[in-house]
N, CA and C atoms as a LAMMPS dump frame, in Angstrom:
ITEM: TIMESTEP
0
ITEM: NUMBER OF ATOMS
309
ITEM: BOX BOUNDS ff ff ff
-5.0000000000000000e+02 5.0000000000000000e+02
-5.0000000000000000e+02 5.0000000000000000e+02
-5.0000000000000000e+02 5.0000000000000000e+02
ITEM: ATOMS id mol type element x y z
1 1 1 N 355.16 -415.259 21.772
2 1 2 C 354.2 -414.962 22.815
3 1 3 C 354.233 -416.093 23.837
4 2 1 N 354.412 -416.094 25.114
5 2 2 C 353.967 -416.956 26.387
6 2 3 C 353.079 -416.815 26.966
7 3 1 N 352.476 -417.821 27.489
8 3 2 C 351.382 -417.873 28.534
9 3 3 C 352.074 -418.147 29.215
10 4 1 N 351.267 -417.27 30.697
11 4 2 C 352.118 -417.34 31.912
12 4 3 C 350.883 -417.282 32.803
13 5 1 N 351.237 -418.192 33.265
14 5 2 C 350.715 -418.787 35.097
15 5 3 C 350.372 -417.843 36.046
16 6 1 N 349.252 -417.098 36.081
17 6 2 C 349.496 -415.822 37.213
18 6 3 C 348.806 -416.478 38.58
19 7 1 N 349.067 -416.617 39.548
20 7 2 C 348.509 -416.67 41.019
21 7 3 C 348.17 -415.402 41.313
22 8 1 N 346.663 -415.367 41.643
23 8 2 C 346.258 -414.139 42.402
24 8 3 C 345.421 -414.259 43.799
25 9 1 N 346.032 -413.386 44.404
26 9 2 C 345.01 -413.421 45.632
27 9 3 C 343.833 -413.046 45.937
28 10 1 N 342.952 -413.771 46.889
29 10 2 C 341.817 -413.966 47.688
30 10 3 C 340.922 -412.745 46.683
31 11 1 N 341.148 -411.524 47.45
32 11 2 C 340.7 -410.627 47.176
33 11 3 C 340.863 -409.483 46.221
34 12 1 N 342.034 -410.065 45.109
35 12 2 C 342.068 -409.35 43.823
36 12 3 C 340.539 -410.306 43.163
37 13 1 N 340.877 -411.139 43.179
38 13 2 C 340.189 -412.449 42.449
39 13 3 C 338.756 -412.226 42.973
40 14 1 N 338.191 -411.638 43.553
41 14 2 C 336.987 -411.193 43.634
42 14 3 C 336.532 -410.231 43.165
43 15 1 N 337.585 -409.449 42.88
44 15 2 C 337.028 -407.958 41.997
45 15 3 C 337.517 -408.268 40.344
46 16 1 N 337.954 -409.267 39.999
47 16 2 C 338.051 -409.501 38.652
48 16 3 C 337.214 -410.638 38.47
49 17 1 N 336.649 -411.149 39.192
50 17 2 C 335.453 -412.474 39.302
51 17 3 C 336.541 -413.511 38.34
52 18 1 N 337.853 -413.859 38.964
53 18 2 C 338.539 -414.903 38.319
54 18 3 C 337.732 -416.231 39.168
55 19 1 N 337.692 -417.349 38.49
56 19 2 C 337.555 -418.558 39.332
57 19 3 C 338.513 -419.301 39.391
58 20 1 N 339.173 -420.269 40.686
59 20 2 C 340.516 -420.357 40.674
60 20 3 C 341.546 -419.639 41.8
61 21 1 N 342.346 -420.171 41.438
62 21 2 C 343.813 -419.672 42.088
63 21 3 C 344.276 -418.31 40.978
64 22 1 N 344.44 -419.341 39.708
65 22 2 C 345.197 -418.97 38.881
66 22 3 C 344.373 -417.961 37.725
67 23 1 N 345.523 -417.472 36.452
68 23 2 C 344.398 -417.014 35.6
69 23 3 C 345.882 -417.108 34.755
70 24 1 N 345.416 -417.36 33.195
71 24 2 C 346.381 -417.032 32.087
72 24 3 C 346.474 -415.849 31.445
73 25 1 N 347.806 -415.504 31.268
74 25 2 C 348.259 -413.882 30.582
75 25 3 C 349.249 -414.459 29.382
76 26 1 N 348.874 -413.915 28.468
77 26 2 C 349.774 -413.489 26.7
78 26 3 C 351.141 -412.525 27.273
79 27 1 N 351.941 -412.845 27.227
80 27 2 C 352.995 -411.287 27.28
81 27 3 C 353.814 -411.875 26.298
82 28 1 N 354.025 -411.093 25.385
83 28 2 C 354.955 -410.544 23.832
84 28 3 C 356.6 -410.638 24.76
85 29 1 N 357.59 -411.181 24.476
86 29 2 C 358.888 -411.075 24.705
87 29 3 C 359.28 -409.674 24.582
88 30 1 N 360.389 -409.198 25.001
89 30 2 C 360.643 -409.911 26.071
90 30 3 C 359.684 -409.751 27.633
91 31 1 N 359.57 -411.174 28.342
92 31 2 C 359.01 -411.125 28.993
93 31 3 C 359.774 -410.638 30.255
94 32 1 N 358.638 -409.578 30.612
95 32 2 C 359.519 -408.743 32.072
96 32 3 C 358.767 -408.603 33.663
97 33 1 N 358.938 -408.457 34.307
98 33 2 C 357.977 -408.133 35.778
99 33 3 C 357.226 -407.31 35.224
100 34 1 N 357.677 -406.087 34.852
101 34 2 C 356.431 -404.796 33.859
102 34 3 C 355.612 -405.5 33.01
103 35 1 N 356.465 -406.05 31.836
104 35 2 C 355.285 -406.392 30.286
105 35 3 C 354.304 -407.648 31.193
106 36 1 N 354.792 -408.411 32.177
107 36 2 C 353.743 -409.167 32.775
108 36 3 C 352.349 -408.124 33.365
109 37 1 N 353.022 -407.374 33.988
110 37 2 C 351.94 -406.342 35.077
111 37 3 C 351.383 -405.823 34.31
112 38 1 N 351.774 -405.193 32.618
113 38 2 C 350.73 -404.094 32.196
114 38 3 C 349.859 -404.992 31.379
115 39 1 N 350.146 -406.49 31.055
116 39 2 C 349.61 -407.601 30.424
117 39 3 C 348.401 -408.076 31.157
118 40 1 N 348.565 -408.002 32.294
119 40 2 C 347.818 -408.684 33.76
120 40 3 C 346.082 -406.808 33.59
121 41 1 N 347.092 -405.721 33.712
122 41 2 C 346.276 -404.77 33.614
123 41 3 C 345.301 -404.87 32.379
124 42 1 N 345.774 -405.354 31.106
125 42 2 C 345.114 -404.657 30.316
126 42 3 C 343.754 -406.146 30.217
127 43 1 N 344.242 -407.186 30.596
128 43 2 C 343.256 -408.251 30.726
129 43 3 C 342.729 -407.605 31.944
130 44 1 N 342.523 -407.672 32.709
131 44 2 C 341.346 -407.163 33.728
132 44 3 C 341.97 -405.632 34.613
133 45 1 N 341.297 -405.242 33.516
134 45 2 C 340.968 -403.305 33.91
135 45 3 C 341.025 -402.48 35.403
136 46 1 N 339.829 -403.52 36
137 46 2 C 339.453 -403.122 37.28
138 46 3 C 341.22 -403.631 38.402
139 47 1 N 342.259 -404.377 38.227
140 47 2 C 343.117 -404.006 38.505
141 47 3 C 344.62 -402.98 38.534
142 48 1 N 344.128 -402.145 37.122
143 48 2 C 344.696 -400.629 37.528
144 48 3 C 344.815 -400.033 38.634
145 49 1 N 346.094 -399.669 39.087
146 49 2 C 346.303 -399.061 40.383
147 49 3 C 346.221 -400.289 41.454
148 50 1 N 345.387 -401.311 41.529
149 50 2 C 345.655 -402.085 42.559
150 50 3 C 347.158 -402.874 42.671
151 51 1 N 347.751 -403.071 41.838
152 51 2 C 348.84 -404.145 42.198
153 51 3 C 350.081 -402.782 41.944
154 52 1 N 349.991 -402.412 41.508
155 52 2 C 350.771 -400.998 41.217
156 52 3 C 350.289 -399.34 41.474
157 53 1 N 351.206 -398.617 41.393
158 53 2 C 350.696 -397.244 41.74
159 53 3 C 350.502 -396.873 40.479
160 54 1 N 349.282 -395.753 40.216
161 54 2 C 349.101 -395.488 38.814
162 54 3 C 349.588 -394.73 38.175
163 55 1 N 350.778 -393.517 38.63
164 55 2 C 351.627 -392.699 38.124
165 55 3 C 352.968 -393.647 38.561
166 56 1 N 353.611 -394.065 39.431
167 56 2 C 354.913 -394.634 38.918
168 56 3 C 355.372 -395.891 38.983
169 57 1 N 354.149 -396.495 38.738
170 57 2 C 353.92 -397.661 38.547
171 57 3 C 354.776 -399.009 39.801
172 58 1 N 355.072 -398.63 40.98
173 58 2 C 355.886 -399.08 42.012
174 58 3 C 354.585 -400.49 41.981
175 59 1 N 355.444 -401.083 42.86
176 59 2 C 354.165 -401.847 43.515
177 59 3 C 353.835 -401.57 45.001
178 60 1 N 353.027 -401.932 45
179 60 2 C 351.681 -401.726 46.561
180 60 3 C 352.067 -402.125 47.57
181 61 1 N 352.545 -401.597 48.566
182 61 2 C 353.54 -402.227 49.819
183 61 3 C 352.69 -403.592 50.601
184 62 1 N 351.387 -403.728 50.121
185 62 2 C 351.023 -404.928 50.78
186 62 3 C 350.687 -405.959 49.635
187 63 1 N 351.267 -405.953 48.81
188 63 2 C 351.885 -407.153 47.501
189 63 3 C 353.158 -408.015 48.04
190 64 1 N 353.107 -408.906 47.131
191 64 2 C 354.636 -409.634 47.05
192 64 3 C 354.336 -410.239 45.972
193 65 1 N 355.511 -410.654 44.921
194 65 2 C 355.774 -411.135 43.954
195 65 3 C 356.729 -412.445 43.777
196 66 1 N 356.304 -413.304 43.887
197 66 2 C 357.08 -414.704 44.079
198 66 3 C 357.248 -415.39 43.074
199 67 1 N 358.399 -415.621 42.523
200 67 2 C 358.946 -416.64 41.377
201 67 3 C 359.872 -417.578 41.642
202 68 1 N 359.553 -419.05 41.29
203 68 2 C 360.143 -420.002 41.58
204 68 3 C 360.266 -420.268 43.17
205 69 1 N 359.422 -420.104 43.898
206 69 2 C 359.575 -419.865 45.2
207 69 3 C 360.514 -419.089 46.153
208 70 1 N 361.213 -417.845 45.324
209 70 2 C 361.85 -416.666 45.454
210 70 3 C 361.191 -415.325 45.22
211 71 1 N 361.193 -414.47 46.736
212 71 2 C 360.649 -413.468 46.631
213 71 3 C 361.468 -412.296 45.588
214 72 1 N 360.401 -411.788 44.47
215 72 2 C 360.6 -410.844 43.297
216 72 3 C 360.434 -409.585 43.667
217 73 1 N 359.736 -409.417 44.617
218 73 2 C 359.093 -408.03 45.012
219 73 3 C 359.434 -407.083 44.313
220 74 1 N 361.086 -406.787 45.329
221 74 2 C 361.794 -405.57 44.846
222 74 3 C 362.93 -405.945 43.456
223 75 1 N 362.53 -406.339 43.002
224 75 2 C 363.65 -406.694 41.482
225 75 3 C 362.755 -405.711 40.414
226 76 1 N 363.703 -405.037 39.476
227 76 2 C 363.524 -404.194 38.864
228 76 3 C 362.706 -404.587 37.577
229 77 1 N 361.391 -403.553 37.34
230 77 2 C 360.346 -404.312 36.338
231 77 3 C 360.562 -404.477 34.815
232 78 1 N 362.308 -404.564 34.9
233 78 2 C 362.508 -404.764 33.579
234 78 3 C 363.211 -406.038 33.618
235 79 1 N 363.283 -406.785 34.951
236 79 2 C 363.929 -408.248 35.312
237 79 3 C 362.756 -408.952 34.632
238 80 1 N 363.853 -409.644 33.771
239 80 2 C 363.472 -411.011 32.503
240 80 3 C 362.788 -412.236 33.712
241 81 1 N 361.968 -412.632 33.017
242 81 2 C 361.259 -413.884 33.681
243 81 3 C 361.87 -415.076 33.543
244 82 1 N 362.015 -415.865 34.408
245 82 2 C 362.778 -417.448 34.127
246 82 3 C 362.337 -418.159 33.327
247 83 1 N 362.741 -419.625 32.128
248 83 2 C 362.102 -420.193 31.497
249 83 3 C 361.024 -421.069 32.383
250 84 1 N 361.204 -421.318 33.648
251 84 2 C 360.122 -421.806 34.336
252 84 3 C 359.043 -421.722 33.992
253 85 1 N 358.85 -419.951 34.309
254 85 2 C 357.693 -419.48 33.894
255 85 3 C 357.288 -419.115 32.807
256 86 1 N 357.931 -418.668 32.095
257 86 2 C 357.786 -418.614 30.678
258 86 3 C 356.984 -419.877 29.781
259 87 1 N 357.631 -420.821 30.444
260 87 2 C 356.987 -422.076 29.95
261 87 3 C 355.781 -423.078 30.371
262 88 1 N 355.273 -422.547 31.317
263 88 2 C 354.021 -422.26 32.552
264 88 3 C 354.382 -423.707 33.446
265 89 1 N 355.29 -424.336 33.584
266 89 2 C 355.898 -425.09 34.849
267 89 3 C 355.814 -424.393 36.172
268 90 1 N 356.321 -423.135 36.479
269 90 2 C 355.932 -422.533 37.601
270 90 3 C 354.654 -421.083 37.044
271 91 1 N 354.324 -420.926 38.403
272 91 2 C 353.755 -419.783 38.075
273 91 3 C 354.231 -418.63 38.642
274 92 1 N 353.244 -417.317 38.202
275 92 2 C 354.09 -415.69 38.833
276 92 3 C 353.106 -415.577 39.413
277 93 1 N 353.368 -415.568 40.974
278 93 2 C 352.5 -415.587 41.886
279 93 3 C 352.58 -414.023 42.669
280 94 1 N 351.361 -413.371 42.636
281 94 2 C 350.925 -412.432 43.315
282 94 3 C 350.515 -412.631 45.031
283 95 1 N 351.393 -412.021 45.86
284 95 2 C 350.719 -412.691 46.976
285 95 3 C 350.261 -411.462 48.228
286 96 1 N 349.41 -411.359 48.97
287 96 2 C 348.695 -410.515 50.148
288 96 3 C 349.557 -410.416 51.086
289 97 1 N 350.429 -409.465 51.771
290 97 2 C 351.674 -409.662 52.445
291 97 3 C 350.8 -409.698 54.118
292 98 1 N 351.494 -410.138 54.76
293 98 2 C 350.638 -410.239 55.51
294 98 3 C 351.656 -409.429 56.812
295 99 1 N 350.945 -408.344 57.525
296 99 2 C 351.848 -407.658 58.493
297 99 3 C 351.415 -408.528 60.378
298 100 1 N 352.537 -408.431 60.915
299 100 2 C 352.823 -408.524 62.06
300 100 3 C 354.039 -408.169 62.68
301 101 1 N 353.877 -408.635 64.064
302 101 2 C 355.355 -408.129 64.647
303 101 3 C 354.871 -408.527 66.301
304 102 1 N 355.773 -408.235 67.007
305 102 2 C 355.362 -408.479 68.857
306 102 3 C 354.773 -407.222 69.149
307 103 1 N 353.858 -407.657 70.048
308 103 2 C 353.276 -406.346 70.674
309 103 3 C 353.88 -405.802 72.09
């Protein structure tokens, strides 16, 4: 079993009343982008459907998923986690994407 480092944002972290940046998750090996996310779900409920869709489980086009200071986003949720994180040196950071562009 690992504990893993989750970074969550502003406004997940208000609807799970985390205090902090961060929050700790258990995930059973192998550790994956999924077994993290449904690990992350089953510790706080009220994020069902928010970080993911609730039938095919995609993630939320205004998410990002950052590991090791490399965007995870789109890597497939059966991509193995680094010992970084695994070993809670870095964390798996959830992040609020933020849109713009020129007007």
């Amino acid at each position: 079993m690992s504990t893993i480092r989750v970074e969550i944002p502003f406004h997940l972290r208000t609807v799970t009343r985390i205090e902090g940046r961060e929050t700790n998750v258990e995930v059973a090996p192998p550790a994956t982008i999924g077994s993290l996310l449904d690990a992350i779900e089953v510790k706080y409920p009220v994020l069902r459907g928010t970080i993911r869709d609730h039938g095919t489980l995609t993630r939320r086009p205004f998410l990002r998923f950052y590991v090791c200071e490399e965007d995870w986003s789109n890597l497939p949720a059966d991509t193995p986690l680094p010992e970084a994180v695994l070993t809670g040196r870095e964390p798996f950071a959830i992040v609020g994407a933020i849109a713009g562009g020129v007007i």
